[in-house]
Backbone as a printed PyTorch tensor [residue, N CA C, xyz], in Angstrom:
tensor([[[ -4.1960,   9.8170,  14.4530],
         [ -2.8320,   9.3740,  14.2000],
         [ -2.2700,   8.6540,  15.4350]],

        [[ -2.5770,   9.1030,  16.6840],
         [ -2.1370,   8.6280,  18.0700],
         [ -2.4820,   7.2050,  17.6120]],

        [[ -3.6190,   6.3260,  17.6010],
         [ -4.4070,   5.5630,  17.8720],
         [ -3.4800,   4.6120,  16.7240]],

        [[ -3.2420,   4.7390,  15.9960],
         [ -2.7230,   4.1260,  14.9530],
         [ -1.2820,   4.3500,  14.9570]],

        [[ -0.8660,   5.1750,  15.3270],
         [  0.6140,   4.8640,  16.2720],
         [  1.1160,   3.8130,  17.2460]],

        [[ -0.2210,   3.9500,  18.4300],
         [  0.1420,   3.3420,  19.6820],
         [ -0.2760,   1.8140,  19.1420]],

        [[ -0.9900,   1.4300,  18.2410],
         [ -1.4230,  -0.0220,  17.8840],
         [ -0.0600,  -0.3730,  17.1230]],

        [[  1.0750,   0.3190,  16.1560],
         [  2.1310,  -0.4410,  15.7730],
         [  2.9810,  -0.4480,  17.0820]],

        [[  3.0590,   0.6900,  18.0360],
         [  3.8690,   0.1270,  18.5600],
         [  3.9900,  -0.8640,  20.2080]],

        [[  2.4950,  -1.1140,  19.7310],
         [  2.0180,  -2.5430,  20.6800],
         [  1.5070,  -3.4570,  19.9350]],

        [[  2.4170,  -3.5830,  18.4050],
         [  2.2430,  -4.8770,  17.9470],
         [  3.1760,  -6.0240,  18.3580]],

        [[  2.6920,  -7.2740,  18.0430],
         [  3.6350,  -8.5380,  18.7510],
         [  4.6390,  -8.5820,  17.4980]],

        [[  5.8100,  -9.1260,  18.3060],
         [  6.8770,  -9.0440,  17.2910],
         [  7.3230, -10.7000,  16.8380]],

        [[  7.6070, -11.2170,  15.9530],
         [  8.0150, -12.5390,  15.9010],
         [  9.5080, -12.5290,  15.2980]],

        [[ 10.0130, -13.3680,  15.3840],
         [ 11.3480, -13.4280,  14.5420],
         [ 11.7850, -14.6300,  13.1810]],

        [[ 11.8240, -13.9370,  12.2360],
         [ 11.4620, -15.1070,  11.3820],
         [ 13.0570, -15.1040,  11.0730]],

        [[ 13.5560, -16.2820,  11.2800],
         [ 15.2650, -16.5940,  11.1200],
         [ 15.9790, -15.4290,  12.2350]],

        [[ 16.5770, -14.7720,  11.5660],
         [ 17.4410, -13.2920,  12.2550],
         [ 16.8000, -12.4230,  12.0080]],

        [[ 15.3450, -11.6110,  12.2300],
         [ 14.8060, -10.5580,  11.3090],
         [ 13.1770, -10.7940,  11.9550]],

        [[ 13.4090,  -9.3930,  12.8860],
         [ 12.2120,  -9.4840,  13.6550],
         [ 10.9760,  -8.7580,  12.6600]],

        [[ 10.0600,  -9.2040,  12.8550],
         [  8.7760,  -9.2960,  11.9940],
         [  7.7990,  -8.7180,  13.0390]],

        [[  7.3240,  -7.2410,  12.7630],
         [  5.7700,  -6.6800,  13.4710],
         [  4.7950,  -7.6840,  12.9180]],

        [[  3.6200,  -7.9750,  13.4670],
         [  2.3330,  -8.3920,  13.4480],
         [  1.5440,  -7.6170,  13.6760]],

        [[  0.3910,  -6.2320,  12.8450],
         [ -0.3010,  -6.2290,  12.5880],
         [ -1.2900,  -6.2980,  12.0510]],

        [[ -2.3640,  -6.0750,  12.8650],
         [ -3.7450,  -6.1470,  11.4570],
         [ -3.7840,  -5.4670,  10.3500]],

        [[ -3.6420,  -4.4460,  10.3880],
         [ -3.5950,  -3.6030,   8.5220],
         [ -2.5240,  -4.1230,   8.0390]],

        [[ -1.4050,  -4.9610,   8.7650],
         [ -0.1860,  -5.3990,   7.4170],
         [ -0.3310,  -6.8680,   7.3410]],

        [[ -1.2590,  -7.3870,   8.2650],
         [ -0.9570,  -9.2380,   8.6270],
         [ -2.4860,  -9.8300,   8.6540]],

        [[ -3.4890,  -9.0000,   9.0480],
         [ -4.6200,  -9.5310,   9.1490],
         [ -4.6490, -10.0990,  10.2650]],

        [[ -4.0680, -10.1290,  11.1470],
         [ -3.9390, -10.5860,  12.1860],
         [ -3.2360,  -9.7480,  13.5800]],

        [[ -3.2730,  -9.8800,  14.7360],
         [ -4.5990, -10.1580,  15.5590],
         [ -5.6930,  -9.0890,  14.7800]],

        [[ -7.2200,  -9.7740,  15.6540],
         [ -8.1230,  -8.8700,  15.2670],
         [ -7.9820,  -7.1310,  14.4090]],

        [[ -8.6880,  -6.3710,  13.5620],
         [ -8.4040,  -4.8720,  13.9240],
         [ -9.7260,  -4.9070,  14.2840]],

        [[ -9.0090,  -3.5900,  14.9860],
         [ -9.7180,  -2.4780,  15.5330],
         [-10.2240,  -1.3740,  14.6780]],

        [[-11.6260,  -1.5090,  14.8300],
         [-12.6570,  -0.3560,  13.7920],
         [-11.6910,   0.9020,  13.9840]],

        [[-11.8020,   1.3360,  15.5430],
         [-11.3790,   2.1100,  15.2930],
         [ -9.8240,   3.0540,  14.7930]],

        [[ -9.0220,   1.6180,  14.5560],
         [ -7.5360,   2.0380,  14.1800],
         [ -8.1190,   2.2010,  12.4320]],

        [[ -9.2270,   1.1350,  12.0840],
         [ -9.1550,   1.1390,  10.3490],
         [-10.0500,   2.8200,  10.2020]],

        [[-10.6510,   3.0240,  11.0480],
         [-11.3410,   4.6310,  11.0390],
         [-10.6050,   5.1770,  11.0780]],

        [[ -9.4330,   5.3180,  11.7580],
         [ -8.3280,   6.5720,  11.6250],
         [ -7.4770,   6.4810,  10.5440]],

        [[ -7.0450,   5.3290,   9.8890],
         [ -6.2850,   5.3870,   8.6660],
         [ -7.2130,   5.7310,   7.3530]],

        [[ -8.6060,   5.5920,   7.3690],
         [ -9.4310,   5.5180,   6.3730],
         [ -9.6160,   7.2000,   6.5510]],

        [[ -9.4350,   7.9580,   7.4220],
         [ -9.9400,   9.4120,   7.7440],
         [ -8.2230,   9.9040,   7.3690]],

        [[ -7.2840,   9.4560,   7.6290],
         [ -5.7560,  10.0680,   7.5560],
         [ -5.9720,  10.0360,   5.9110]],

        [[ -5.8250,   9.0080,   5.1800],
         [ -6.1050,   8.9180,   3.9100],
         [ -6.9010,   9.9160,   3.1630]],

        [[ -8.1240,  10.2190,   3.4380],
         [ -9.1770,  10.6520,   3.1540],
         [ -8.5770,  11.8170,   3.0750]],

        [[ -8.0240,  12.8040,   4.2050],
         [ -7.3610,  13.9120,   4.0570],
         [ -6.1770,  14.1840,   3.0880]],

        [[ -4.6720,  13.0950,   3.2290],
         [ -3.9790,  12.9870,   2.3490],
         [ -4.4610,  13.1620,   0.9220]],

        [[ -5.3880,  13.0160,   0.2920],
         [ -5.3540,  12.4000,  -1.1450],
         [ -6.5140,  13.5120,  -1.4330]],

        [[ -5.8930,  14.6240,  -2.5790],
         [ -6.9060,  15.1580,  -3.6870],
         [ -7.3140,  14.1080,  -4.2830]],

        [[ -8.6220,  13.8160,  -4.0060],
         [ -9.6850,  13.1890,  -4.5480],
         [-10.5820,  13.7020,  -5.7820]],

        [[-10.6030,  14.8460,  -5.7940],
         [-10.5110,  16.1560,  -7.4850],
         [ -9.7990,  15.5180,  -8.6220]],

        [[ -8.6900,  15.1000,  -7.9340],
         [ -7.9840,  14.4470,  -9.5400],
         [ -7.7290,  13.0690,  -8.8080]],

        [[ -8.1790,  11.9710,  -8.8760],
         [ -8.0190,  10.8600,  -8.7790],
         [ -9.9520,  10.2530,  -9.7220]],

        [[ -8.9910,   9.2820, -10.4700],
         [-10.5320,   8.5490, -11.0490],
         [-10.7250,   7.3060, -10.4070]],

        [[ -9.6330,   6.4440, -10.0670],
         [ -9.5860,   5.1710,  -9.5940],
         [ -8.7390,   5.2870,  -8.8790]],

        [[ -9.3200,   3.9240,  -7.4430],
         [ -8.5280,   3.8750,  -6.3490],
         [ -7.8330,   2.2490,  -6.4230]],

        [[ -6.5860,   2.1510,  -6.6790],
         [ -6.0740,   1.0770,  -6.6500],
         [ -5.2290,   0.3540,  -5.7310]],

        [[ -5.6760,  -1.0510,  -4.8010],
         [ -4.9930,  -1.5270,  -3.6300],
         [ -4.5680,  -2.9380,  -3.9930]],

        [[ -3.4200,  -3.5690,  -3.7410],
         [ -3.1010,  -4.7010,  -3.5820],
         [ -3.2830,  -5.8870,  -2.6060]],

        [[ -3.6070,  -7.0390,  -3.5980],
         [ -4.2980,  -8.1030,  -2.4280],
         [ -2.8450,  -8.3340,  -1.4650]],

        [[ -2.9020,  -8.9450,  -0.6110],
         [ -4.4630,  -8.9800,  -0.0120],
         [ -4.8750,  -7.7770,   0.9640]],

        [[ -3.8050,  -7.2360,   1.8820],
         [ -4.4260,  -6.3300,   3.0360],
         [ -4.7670,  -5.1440,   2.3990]],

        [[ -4.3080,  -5.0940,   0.7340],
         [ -4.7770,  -3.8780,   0.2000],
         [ -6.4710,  -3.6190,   0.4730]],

        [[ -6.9440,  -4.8370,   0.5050],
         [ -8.2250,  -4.6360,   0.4240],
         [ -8.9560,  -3.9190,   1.6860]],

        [[ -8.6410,  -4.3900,   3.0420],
         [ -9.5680,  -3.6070,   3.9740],
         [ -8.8070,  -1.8540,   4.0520]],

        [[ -7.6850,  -1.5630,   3.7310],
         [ -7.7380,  -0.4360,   3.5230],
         [ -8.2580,   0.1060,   2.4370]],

        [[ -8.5900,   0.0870,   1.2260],
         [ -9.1090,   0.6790,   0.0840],
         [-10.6780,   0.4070,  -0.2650]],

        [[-11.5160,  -0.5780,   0.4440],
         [-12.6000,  -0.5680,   0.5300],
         [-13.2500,   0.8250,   1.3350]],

        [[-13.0130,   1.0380,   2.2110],
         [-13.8230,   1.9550,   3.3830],
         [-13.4900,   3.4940,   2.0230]],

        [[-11.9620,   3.5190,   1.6240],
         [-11.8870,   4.5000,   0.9700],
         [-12.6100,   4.4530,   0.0030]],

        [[-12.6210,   3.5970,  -1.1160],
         [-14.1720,   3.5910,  -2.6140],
         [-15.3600,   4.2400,  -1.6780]],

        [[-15.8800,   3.2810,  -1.1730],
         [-16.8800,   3.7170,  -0.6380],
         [-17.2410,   4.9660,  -0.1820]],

        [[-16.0830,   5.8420,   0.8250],
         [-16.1780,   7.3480,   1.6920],
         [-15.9670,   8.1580,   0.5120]],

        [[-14.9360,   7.9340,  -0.7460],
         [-14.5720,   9.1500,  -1.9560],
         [-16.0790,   8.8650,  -2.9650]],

        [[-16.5770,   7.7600,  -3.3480],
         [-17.1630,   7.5590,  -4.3280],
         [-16.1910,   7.2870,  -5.2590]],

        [[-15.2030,   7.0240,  -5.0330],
         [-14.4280,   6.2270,  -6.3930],
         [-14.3830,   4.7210,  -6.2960]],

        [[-14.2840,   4.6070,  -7.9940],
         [-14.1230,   3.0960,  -7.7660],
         [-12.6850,   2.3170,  -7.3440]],

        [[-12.9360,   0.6990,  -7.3900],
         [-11.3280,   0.2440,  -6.4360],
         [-11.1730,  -1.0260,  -7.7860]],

        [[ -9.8600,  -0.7640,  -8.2410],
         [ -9.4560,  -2.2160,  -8.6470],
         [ -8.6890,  -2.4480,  -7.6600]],

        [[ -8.3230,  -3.8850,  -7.8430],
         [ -7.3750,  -4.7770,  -6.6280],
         [ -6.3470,  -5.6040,  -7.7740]],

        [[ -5.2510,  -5.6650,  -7.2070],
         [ -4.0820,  -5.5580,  -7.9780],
         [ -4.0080,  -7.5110,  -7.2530]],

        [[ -4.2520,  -8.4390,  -8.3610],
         [ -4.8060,  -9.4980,  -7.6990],
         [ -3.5360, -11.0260,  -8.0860]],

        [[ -2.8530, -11.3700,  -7.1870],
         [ -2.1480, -12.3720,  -7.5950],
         [ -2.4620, -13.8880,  -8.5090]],

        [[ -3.7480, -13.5130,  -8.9800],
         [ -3.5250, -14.9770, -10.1290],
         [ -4.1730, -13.8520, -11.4320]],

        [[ -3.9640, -14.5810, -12.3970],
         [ -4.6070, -14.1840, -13.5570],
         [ -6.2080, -14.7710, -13.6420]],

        [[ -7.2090, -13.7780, -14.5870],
         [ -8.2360, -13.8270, -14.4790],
         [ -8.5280, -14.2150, -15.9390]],

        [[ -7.3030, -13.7720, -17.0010],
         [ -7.5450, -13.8370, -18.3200],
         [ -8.2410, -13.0350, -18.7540]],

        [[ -8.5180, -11.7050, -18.1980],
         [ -9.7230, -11.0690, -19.2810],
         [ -9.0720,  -9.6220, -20.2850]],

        [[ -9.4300,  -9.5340, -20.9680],
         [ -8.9860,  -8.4740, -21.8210],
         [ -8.4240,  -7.5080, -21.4900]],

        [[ -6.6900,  -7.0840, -22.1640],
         [ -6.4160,  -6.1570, -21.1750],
         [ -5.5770,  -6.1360, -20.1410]],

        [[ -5.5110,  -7.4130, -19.6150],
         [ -4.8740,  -7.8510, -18.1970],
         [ -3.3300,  -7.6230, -18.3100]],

        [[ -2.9690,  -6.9000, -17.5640],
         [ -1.5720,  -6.4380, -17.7180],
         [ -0.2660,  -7.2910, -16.3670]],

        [[ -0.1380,  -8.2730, -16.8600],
         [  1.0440,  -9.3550, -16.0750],
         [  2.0880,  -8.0760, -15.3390]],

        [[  2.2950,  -8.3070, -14.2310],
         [  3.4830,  -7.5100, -13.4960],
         [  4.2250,  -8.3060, -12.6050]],

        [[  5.3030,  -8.3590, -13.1860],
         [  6.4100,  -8.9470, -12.5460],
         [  6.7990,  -8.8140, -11.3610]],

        [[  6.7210,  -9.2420, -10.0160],
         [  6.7830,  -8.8470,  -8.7010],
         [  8.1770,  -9.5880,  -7.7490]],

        [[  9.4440,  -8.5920,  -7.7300],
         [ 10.0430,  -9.3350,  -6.9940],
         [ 10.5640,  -8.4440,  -5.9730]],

        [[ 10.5870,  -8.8950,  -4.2230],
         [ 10.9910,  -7.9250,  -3.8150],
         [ 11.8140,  -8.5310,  -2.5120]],

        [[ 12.2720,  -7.8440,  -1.7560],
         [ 13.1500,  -8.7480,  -0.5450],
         [ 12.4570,  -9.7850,   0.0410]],

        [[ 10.9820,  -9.4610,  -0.2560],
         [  9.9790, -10.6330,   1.2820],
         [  9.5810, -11.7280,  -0.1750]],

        [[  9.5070, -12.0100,  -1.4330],
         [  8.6200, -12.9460,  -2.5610],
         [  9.0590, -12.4580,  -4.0160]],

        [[  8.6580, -13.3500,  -4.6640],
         [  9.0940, -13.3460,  -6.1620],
         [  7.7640, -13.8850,  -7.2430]],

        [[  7.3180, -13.3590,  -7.8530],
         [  6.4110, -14.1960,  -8.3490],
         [  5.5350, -13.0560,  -9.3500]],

        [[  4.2980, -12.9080,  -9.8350],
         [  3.3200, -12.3760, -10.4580],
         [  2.0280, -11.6890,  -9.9680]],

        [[  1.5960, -10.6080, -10.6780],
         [  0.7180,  -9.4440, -10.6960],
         [ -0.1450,  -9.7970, -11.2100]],

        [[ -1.5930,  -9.5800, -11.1410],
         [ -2.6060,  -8.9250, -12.3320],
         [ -3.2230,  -7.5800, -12.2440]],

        [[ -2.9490,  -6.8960, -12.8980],
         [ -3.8130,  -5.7060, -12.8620],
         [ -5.1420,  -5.9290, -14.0650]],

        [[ -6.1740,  -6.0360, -13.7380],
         [ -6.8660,  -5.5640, -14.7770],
         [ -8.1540,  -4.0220, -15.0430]],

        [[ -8.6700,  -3.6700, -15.5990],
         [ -9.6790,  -3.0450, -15.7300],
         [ -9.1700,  -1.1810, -15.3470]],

        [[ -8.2050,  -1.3270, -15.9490],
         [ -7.4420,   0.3870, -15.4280],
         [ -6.6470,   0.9030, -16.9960]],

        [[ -7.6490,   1.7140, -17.4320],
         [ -7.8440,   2.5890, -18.6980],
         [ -6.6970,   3.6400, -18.9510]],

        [[ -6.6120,   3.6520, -19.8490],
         [ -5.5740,   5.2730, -20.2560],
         [ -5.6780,   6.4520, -20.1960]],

        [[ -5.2790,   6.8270, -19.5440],
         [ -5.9870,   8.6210, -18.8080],
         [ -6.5230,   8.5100, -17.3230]],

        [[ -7.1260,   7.4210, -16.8090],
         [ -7.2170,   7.5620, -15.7670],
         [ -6.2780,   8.0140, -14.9990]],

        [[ -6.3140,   8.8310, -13.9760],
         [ -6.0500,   9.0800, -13.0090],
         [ -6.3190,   8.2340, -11.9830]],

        [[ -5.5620,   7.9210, -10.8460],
         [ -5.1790,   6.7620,  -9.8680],
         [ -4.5130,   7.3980,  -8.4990]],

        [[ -5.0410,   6.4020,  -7.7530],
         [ -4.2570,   6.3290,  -6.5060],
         [ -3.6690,   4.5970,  -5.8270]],

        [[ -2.8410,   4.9110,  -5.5380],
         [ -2.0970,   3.4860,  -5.1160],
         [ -1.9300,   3.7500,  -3.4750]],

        [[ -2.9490,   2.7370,  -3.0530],
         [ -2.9650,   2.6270,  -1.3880],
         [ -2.3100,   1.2200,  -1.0160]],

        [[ -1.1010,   1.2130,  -0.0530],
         [ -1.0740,  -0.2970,   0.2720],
         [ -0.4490,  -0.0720,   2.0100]],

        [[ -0.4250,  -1.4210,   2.5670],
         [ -0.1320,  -1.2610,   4.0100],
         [  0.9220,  -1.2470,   4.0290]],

        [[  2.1030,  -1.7220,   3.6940],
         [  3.8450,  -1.4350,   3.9280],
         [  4.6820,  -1.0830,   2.7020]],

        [[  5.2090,  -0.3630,   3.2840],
         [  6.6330,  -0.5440,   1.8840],
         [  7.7180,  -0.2980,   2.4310]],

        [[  8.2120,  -1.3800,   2.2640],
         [  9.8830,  -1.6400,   2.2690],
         [ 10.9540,  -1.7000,   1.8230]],

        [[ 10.8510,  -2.4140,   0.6800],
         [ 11.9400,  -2.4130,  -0.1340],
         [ 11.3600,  -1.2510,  -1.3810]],

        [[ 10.4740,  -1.2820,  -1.4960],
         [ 10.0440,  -0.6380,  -2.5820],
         [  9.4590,  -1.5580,  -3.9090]],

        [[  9.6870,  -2.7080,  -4.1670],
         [  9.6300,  -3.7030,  -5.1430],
         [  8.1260,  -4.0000,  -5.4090]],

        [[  7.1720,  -3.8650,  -4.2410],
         [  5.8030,  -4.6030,  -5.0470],
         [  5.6720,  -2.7270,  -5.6410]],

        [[  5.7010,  -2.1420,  -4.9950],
         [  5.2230,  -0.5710,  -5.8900],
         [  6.0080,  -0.4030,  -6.7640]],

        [[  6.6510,  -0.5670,  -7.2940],
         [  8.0100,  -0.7060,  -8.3100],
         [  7.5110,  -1.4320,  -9.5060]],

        [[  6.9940,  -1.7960,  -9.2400],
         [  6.7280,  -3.3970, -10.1330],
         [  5.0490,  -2.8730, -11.0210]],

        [[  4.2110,  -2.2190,  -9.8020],
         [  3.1390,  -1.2800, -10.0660],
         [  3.0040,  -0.5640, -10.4120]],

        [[  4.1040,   0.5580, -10.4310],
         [  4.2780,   1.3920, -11.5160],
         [  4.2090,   0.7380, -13.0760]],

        [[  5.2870,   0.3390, -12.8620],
         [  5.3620,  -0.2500, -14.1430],
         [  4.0430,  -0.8470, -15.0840]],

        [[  3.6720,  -1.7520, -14.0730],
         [  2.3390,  -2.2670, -14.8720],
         [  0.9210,  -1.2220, -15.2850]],

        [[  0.8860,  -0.1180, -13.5840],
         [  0.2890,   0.9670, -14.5390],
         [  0.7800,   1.7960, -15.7250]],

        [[  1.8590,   1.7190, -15.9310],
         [  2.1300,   2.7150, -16.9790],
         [  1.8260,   1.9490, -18.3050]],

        [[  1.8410,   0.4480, -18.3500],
         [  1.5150,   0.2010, -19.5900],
         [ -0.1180,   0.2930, -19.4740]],

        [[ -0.9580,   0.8690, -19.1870],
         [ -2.2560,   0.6080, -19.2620],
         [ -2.2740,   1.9380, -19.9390]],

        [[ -1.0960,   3.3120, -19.4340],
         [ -1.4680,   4.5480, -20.0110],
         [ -1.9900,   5.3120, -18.8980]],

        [[ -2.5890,   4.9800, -17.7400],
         [ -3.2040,   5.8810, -16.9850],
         [ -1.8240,   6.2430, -15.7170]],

        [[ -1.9910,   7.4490, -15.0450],
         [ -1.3080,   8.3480, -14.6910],
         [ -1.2430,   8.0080, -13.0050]],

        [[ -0.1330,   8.1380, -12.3640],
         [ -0.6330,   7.9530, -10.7050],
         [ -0.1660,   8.9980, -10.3680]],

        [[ -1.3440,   9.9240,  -9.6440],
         [ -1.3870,  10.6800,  -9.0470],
         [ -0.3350,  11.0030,  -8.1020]],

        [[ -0.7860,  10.1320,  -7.0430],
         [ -0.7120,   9.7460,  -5.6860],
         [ -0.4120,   8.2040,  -5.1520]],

        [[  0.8050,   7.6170,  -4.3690],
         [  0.8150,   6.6800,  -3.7920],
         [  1.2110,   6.6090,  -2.4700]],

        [[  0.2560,   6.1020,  -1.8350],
         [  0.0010,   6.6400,  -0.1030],
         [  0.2040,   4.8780,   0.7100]],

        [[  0.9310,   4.7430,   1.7330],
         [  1.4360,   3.4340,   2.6720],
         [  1.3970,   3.9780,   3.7830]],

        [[  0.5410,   3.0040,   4.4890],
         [  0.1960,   3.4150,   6.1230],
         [  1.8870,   3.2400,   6.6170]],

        [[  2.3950,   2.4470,   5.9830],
         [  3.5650,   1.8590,   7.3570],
         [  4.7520,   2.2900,   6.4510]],

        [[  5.6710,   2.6850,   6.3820],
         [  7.4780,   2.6860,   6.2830],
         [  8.3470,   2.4320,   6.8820]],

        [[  8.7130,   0.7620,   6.1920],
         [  9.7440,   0.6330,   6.8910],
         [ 10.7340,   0.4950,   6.0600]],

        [[ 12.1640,   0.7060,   6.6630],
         [ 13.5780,   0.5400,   5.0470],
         [ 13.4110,   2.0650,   4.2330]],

        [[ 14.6450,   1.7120,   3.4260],
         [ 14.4000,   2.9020,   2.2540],
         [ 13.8320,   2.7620,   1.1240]],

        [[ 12.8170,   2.0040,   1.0060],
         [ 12.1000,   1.3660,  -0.5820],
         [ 11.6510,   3.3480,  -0.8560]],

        [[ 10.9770,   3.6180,   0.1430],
         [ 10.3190,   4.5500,  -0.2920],
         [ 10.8240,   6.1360,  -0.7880]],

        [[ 11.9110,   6.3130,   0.1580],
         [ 12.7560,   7.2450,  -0.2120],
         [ 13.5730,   7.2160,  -1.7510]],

        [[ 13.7300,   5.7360,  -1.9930],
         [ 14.5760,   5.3200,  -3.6930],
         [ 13.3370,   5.6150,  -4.3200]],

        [[ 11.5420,   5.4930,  -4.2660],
         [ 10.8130,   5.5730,  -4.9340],
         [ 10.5870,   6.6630,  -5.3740]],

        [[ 10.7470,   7.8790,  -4.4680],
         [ 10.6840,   9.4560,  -4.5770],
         [ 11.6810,   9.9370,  -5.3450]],

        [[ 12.5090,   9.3840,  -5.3350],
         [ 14.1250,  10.2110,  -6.2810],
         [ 13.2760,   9.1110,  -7.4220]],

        [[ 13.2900,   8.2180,  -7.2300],
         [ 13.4690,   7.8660,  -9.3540],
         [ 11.7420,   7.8460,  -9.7040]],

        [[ 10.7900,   8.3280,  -9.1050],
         [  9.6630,   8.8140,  -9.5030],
         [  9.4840,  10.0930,  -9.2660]],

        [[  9.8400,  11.6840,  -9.5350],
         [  9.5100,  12.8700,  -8.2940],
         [  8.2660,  13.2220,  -9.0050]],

        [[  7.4040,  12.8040, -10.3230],
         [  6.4370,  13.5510, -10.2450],
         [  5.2140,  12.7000,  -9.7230]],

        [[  5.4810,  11.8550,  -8.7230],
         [  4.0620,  10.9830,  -8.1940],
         [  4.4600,  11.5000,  -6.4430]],

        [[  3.1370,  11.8510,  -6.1710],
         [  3.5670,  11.8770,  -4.5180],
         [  3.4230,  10.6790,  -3.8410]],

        [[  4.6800,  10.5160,  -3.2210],
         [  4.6050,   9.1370,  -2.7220],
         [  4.8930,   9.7680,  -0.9090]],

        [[  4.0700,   8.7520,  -0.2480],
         [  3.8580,   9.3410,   1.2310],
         [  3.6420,   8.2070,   1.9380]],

        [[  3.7820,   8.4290,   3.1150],
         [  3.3800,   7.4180,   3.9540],
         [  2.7100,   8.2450,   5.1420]],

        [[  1.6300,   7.2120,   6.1850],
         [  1.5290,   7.7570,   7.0240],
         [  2.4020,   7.6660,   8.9200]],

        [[  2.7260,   6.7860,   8.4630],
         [  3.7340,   6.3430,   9.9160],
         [  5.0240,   5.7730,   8.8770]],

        [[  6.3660,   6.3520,   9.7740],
         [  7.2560,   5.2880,   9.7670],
         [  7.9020,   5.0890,  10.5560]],

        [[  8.1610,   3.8840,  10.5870],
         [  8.6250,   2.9630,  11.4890],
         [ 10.3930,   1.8030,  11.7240]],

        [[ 10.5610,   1.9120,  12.2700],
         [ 12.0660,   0.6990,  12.2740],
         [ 11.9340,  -0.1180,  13.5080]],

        [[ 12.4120,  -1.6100,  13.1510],
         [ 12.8170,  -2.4630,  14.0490],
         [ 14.0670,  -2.3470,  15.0150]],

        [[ 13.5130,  -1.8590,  16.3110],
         [ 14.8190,  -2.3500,  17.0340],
         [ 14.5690,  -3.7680,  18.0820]],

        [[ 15.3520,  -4.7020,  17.2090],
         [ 15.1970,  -5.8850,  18.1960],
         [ 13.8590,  -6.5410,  18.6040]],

        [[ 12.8420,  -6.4750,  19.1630],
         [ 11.4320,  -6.9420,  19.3590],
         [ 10.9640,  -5.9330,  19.3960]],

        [[ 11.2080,  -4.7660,  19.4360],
         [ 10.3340,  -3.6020,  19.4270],
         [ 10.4600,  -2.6490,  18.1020]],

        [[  9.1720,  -2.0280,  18.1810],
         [  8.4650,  -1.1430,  17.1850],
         [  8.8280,   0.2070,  17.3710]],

        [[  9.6360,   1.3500,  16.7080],
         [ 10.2800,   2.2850,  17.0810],
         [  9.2100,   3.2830,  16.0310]],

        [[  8.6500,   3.9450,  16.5800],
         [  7.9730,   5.0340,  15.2630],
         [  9.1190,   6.4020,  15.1350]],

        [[  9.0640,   6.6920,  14.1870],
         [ 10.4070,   7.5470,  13.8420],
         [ 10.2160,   8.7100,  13.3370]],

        [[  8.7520,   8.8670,  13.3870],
         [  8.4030,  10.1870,  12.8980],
         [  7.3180,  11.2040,  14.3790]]])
């Protein structure tokens, strides 16, 4: 947890208009990561999440992906990726995505009724792309367990817990902007 602490809060900060912006690798892809920061979130995870009741592990493109790969692989579950264009294939469930940072469209495909699920992604903020994911899982029928975010920032996540309480929703760091710097708050 240290290790993945001390990397947000020696990330570079930019300012996009009035509204300072962290830069890391698990939320930006950028600078390089470090194996060993994606080893400690892939092992924090690993612990977080009854893996007993989860059938599918589900992450959003794009940084969803280097976090939820290492996890398929370490649980033996499989990973859909929650993918911004349509693929057209049977099934494909359109999700409407609007949230403080974009506005635009979802695809979920290949996620059955009854499954059991987990929803891994690198930030949540407003709450709106997981918001939006709910939704689209629920029309498939399958159940979310568990939805786990390395980073918290804002109250997306706290509004997600009151108007969802039977999904555990968690994070593993959270975090607030003060000014160019990275404040961890937990």
């Amino acid at each position: 947890m240290q290790r993945l602490r001390s990397s947000l809060q020696n990330a570079p900060v930019i300012w996009k208009g009035d509204y300072p912006y962290f830069i890391h690798p698990l939320t930006d892809g950028v600078p390089r990561l470090d194996p060993e920061v994606l080893s400690a979130v892939t092992d924090l995870c690993l612990e977080a999440i009854d893996w007993n009741n989860v059938d599918l592990i589900i992450g959003i493109e794009a940084m969803g992906l280097p976090l939820t790969a290492p996890l398929s692989i370490s649980s033996g579950k499989p990973l859909v990726v929650v993918r911004k264009r349509s693929y057209g294939l049977e099934g494909e469930v359109v999700i409407d995505q609007s949230t403080g940072y974009s506005k635009g469209e979802m695809f979920l495909n290949d996620v059955k009724s009854g499954e059991r699920v987990v929803i891994v992604d690198d930030v949540l903020s407003t709450g709106g792309t997981i918001r939006a994911i709910i939704k689209g899982i629920e029309k498939t029928g399958a159940e979310i367990m568990h939805i786990i975010t390395v980073v918290e920032k804002g109250s997306g996540l706290k509004l997600l817990q009151t108007d969802y309480p039977n999904i555990k929703i968690e994070s593993l760091v959270r975090l607030e902007m003060d000014g160019a710097k990275v404040v961890i708050l937990d």
